[in-house]
C-alpha angles and dihedrals in degrees: 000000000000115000109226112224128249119288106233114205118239108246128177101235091187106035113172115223088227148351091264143025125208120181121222149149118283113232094185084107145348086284103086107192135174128274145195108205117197125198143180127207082350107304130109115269115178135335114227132174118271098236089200090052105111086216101063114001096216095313112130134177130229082254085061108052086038083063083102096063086050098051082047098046121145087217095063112117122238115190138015118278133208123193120268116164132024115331104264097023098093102233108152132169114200124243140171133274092253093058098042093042085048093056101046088052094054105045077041089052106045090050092053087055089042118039110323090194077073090071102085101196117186131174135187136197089347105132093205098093090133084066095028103050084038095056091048086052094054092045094052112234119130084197099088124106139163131231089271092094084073104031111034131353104107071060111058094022089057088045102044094038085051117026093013081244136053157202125286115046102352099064145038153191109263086245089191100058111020113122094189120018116187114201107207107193098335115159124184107253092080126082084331106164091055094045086050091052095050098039078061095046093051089053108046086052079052086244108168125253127204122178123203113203149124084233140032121231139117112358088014092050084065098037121132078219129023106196100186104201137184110269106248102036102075081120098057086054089055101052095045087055089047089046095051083042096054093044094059102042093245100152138111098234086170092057084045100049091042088044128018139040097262100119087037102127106244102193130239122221111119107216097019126121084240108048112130095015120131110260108247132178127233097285087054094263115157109236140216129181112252136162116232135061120322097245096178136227124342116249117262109251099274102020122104127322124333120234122267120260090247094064113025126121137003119284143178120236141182092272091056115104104264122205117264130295115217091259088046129085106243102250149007117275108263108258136103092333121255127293123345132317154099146238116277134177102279090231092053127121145225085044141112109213120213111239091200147025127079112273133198112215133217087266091055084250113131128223138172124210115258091249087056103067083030075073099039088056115044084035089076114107087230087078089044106129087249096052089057103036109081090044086054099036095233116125114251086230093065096037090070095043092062096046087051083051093053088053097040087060104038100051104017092047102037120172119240121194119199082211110125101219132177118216124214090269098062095256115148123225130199090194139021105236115204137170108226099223110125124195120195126171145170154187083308090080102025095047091081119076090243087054100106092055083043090054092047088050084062107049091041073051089061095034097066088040081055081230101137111102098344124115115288092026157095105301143194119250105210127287085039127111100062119162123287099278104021108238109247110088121197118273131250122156126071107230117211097283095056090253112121122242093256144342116316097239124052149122125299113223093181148354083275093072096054113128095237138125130245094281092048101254131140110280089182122077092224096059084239123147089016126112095279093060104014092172101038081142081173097039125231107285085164086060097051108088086044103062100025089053083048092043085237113194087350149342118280120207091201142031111189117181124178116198099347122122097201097163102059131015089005098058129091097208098031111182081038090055096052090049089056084051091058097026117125133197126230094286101053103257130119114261097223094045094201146032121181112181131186125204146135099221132048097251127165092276092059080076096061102048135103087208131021113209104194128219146220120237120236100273094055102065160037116273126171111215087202130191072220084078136356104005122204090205123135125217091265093045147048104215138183135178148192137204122216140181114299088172134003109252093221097057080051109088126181106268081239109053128025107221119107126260114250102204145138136214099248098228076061096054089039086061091042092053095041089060101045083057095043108237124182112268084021107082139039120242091266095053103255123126113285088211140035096218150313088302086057098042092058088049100048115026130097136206097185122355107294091005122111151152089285135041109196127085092006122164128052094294092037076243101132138062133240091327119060143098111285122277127228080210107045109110088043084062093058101043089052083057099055089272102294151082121221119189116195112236097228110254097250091052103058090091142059091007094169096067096013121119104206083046095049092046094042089052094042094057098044087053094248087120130032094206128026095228126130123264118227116203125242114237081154123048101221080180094049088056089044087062091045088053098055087043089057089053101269124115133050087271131045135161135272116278087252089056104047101088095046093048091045096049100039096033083076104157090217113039125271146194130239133161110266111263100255104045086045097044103047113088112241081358092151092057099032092046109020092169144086123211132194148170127237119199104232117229093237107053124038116208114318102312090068098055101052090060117115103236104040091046077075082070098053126349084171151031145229141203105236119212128176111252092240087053096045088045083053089057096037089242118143125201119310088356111161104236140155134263121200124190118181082260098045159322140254139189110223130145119253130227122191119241120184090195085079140101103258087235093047133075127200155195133180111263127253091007096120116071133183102258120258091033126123089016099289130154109278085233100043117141090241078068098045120030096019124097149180128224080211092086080068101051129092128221092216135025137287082256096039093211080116151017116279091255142093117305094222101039103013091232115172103266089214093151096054093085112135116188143164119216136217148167108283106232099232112044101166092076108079105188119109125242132267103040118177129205102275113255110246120252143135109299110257134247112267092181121123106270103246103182120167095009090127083058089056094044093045095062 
């Protein structure tokens, strides 16, 4: 009998996910990665990383490849809608594009003829400010912000006023040489795949990581050191490392005098209009005091010769005066200063610049050099590791390890380069020298109304490490560095054809670019730029509804908001905030008239708007990821990208209903507006529109000549780079290379970007500076003490009598340390509310959009409030327990969960996971409804004292992270359903059927 041989089955080795491939941007966080989508008859198949993408490499989260559940969301909006029942109660009839489109223009219109300051236009998570600013900007109304006010700007404002760069996503650890990298409030919803990648690469070199955080999750999970410190003291930390560094000489003076302003002269004359001012000549030159010859100015780039390597640049040496050692008193007596010398244009060259001692200068003023009274300061026992560490929670004893270790790293492993550079001084240099000490931090340390103060400790902190832009350590990401201050100031005045002077949004250089009236009150609805929040560089979208609710400082006729769900997970003051949406004066009639909202999806806010414009989702429409806005560029590389259709939407109908959307990408409806009303850069001489849409706005419109949206195949041919006249192509050309540019930053450039020539040229000639010259950084605020001074009765213009106190004790020229508004307002507060509460943004969600998608709602439907089990022992609470917690503004009723990865003094939740019930199409009983919550229900919107908002005093940032609570038992613990709970917004029921998504794939093959 013959055997028969084995049947193999037949298996497909290589299966595609799908019948085509398209390559875009992601939009399921601020990361913004590439993407490869597949699809299949049309639909989407499966989102996968774009291994060729310089963001991500290949590398995707689990909110990535769910993109898919959030272009098929049942919550996605399909038509206009226009109001009508009651404001909040979500009653809607559907109408057409024309008459929305109709009605926005005219209550647009009216305003523009009228008042345009009376338009309030406020967008979120949108990434097209550089439309979006620029539209406000058109139309004429200072009173337009991003979400930034809330998110970031202690951030970006400590790092720009102070390194020309920052934190967050324009800058970045040197992931191939740090040796120790500390992590200071990072959560894991920001830039997250790089960091990923680098956080692997540091391990695997065996690079330390220490994590600095209230709780322990994601990049702290896999952290070498958790420090878990007290919300609020990141500063302190900071100091008491600065104070053990300084004791033991443990600085890089070379790094400070070639770099910094820390032998720039700060004069001395208490009282005077000048005190604390930078001693300047005659031309207007910063000075130091030097020994060796006066050589001058240096010559202008371009101009002349450049010095020769032997005597460019100042530099430190061993003669110069050096900070204290432990056996040695601080500092030298006051008096004329030590040695010989003179003063000498702090720029100058051939010199070495003292860095302390008291000077008289040729004027008989005095002055003593910024390092000086950085000395004078952090010397001070009360930043001595035992004077903090009670107050952060962090033992004395470790304090002054990881100091030692900061010091180990930065000046036992330094980094050497074989990389010949040239500085801005003409000095030539066989190798790039860096000490590998990285520094990264996040919302944990700016979201406290002491955290920009907290942001410039750190990077005063990196600056006397020599750890900014050297190798090993934190880096720019082009565009970054820009000057201190930045030059664009925010604009103010309506030129004659209604367009204001400037963005709205920008940097204040002194008390003469606030954004005030001629009695020095707020012009701007937001209270931003005025003497409250001088430096609010993002505006105050957390101040809006307020004001504009109270008419403070005016009445406004419009509030448009684009992608910002204020009345719900974006408010501080939550159920109060509702009641200003609905509110109506004595006659009847709402206080805030009209309410237009955009958004692709039906949130908690939908509820609360006159007319609903609605949006496209990600996949749907044109973007422009522009170096004019929130860059995605890397330190060794300028980059840009675009979005672009995946689908059609109007070939992407609700699961539950099969007609067709009928929706618009929202940068699309602003241009179509702009031109119905006519705005300038809008229109064609002959009134019709000047562009087709939001695609045709990226391609041909300038900035500057030769500058656009995008940087990348620019000029007829596409054969030129950030400069160049627009081309018809371009976004082609980007499409045919997986949807971005990428510009390689030249080898000699990647470091030391603030003081080097190939960068400054580099930057210069792709439009990122306006000058080549180099950028000191700014140890000392010479615009924060512009701002004390008027405050002490000096300057053309002062603030108000009510201001005087606050400006004179925040606008502080070297960072300082106070306790965090709430916990230092509230009378007994450390004994009434002994607890602090945060949120942590979880990996897997990003703000509320991501929580209402279908397949990471597997992950967590609900949320928690995580205590420590020695915290929850001390209150007599067990294990999911339901109990109360009380803030001085108000109280909740939520179940707690231990968790051992907390400061033992802090409770937390993950961030955006409540929701009110009946929104985003959820089912009016989902746990997210019921047994989901928000802190922000405790958190008020002012302060204790309510003379100001509950945010930072120099930028006006949200102080989220300031709560202070007590917990309790609730009374009655049978019921489990969570507190507040608001009526449920109406809506169609929604499907309870088992998502089934992809079966007829399945079935296909």
């Amino acid at each position: 009998m013959r055997e028969h041989a084995p049947t193999e089955p037949a298996i497909d080795l290589s299966p595609s996910p799908g019948d085509e491939v398209k390559t875009t941007t992601c939009y399921m966080c601020a990361c913004r990665c590439g993407i490869k989508v597949w699809l299949t008859d049309g639909k989407i198949r499966y989102i996968q990383g774009n291994p060729e993408h310089p963001v991500n490499q290949g590398v995707l989260c689990a909110k990535g490849s769910a993109g898919i559940m959030q272009h098929y969301s049942p919550a996605r909006l399909s038509k206009p809608l226009l109001r009508v029942g009651e404001r909040g109660r979500g009653e809607f009839r559907e109408i057409e594009w024309d008459e929305a489109l109709s009605i926005a223009a005219g209550w647009l219109g009216a305003i523009r003829e009228r008042n345009p300051d009376e338009l309030a236009f406020f967008t979120g998570r949108d990434q097209s400010q550089a439309l979006t600013g620029w539209w406000a900007q058109q139309f004429g109304t200072v009173n337009y912000a991003a979400h930034g006010g809330f998110c970031s700007v202690n951030m970006a404002a400590g790092g720009l006023y102070t390194l020309g760069g920052s934190f967050w996503e324009f800058g970045e650890p040197d992931w191939e040489h740090s040796r120790y990298l500390m992590l200071w409030g990072v959560a894991e919803d920001h830039d997250s795949n790089p960091i990923k990648l680098g956080l692997g690469k540091l391990k695997a070199r065996g690079a330390k990581i220490v994590a600095v955080n209230p709780v322990r999750s994601g990049y702290g999970a896999i952290a070498d050191e958790w420090i878990g410190i007290r919300p609020g003291t990141d500063g302190l930390f900071a100091f008491a490392l600065i104070h053990e560094l300084l004791k033991a000489d443990k600085i890089d003076l070379e790094y400070l005098v070639r770099y910094t302003n820390a032998h720039w002269l700060v004069l001395r004359n208490p009282g005077g209009a000048d005190d604390g001012l930078f001693a300047r000549d005659g031309q207007g030159r910063v000075l130091c005091w030097a020994r060796g010859p006066h050589p001058g100015p240096l010559p202008q780039a371009g101009e002349g010769e450049r010095p020769s390597p032997s005597s460019a640049g100042p530099q430190a040496t061993d003669a110069a005066p050096r900070p204290s050692s432990p056996e040695e008193p601080p500092l030298p007596p006051a008096g004329e200063g030590r040695g010989e010398g003179r003063a000498h244009p702090a720029d100058a060259v051939g010199i070495s610049p003292a860095v302390v001692g008291e000077y008289l200068l040729a004027d008989g003023r005095r002055a003593v050099p910024v390092f000086h009274l950085v000395a004078e300061r952090y010397l001070d026992p009360q930043y001595s590791p035992d004077a903090v560490s009670e107050r952060c929670g962090i033992p004395a004893d470790t304090i002054r390890r990881i100091a030692r270790e900061l010091a180990h790293a930065a000046f036992e492993q330094t980094v050497r380069l074989p990389i010949a550079w040239t500085d801005a001084h003409g000095r030539e240099h066989a190798e790039m020298i860096g000490r590998p000490v990285s520094l990264h931090a996040m919302r944990g340390i700016s979201a406290h109304s002491n955290g920009f103060h907290t942001c410039r400790a750190l990077h005063l902190l990196q600056l006397l490490l020599g750890a900014v832009d050297t190798p090993g350590s934190f880096r720019y990401q082009p565009p970054y560095p820009k000057p201190i201050p930045p030059p664009n100031r925010p604009g103010k005045q309506r030129q004659t054809n209604g367009a204001l002077d400037a963005a709205p949004l920008g940097f204040v250089h002194g008390p003469e670019d606030l954004v005030v009236d001629e009695h020095d009150n707020p012009r701007r609805i937001d209270h931003a730029f005025s003497w409250a929040y001088p430096l609010s560089a993002h505006g105050m979208m957390h101040s809006v509804i307020r004001n504009a609710w109270a008419g403070d400082p005016y009445k406004i006729d419009t509030l448009m908001m684009f992608m910002a769900n204020m009345s719900w997970n974006s408010a501080m003051n939550t159920r109060q905030t509702m009641g200003w949406l609905t509110d109506r004066d004595d006659n009847g009639d709402y206080r805030i008239p009209h309410i237009i909202y955009a958004d692709a999806y039906a949130s908690e806010m939908t509820a609360y708007a006159d007319l609903v414009l609605p949006d496209t989702t990600y996949l749907e429409r044109f973007d422009a990821i522009s170096l004019l806005d929130r860059p995605i560029s890397d330190a060794d590389s300028a980059c840009d990208a675009i979005r672009h259709p995946i689908v059609d939407a109007a070939t992407q109908p609700l699961q539950d209903n099969s007609n067709p959307r009928d929706v618009r990408g929202f940068q699309s409806v602003l241009l179509d507006l702009g031109a119905r009303i006519g705005l300038p850069g809008m229109t064609l001489e002959d009134g019709s529109p000047r562009y087709r849409d939001y695609a045709d706005y990226i391609v041909r419109h300038e900035r500057a000549p030769g500058v656009g949206l995008l940087a990348g195949w620019r000029g007829e041919h596409g054969e030129l780079e950030a400069k160049g006249p627009p081309n018809p192509e371009q976004l082609q050309r980007y499409i045919d290379n997986g949807g971005f540019w990428r510009g390689h930053v030249p080898e000699a450039a990647r470091y030391y970007k603030m003081s080097n020539r190939a960068y400054l040229d580099w930057a210069q000639k792709l439009g990122f500076l306006g000058h080549a010259e180099p950028i000191a950084l700014q140890l000392y605020s010479e615009t924060l003490q512009k701002f004390r001074l008027a405050a002490q009765g000096h300057g053309a213009q002062q603030p108000p009598a009510q201001h005087r106190e606050r400006v004179a004790t925040y606008f502080d020229p070297l960072p300082i340390w106070y306790e965090p508004f709430e916990g230092a307002q509230v009378e007994d507060g450390a004994t009434r509310f002994p607890l602090s509460a945060v949120t942590q943004r979880p990996m897997f969600m990003y703000h509320a959009w991501g929580s209402q998608n279908a397949w990471l709602r597997q992950i967590a439907t609900r949320n928690y409030l995580y205590l420590h089990p020695d915290t929850g022992a001390r209150y007599g609470i067990i294990d999911e327990d339901w109990i109360e917690v009380e803030s001085h503004h108000g109280r909740i009723r939520v179940q707690a969960k231990f968790a051992g990865n907390v400061q033992p003094d802090t409770v937390w939740t993950w961030n955006a996971i409540g929701k009110r019930r009946g929104a985003w199409k959820l089912d009016k009983n989902a746990p997210e409804g019921r047994k989901g919550f928000l802190l922000n229900h405790l958190i008020s919107d002012i302060t204790p004292r309510g003379d100001y908002a509950n945010a930072d005093p120099v930028t006006g940032q949200a102080a989220w992270f300031d709560l202070r609570v007590t917990i309790r038992k609730a009374a009655d613990a049978g019921d489990e359903t969570s507190q507040p709970q608001f009526e449920p917004l109406p809506g169609p029921a929604a499907d309870d059927r088992p998502l089934r998504y992809g079966v007829e794939f399945r079935k296909r093959r």
